[in-house]
C-alpha positions, 0 to 999 in steps of 0.5 A: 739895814737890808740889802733891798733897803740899800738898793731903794735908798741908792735909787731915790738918792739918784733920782727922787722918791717920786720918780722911784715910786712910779717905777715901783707903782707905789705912792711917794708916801709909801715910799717916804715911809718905807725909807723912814722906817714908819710903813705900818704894813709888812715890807716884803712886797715893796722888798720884792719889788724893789730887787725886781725893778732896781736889783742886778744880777751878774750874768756870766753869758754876758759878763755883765750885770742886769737886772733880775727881769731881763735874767728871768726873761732870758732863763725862763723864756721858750727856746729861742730857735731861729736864733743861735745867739739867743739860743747859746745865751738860753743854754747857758741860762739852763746852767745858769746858778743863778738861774731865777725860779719859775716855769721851765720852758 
């Protein structure tokens, strides 16, 4: 079993495939049968999905773990001058080896 499979599984167990399947903007069914090995269609999206809303990634700025959304926001986003915080945590991110892939600012 996958990874992400594990994570969305993880997810529905403390919650419910619904509540899931909303933060996913999948239907409950999709859902369902994704977790029951029966989904018809290719599994990469939802895979993608699933890391994007319910995956972690250990930031060694903040040596703590967040999800892969607020990382890429903080890796990806424009130079944060007004604020030397912000923009000590944007330069680490340009170091950063887990540094999403995307548009450099």
């Amino acid at each position: 079993m996958s990874n992400w499979l594990n994570i969305l599984e993880s997810a529905v167990a403390r919650t419910s495939p619904r509540e899931v399947a909303e933060k996913l903007g999948y239907s409950r069914a999709t859902v369902s049968l994704v977790l029951n090995g029966k989904y018809q269609g290719k599994t990469d999206k939802v895979a993608e999905r699933v890391l994007e809303v319910f995956g972690q990634v250990e930031c060694p700025f903040e040596q703590r773990v967040i999800t892969p959304a607020d990382c890429k926001a903080h890796a990806l986003a424009k130079a944060p001058t007004h604020n030397p915080i912000k923009m000590e945590h944007w330069r680490a991110c340009l170091r950063c080896p887990m540094r999403p892939e995307g548009e450099k600012s």
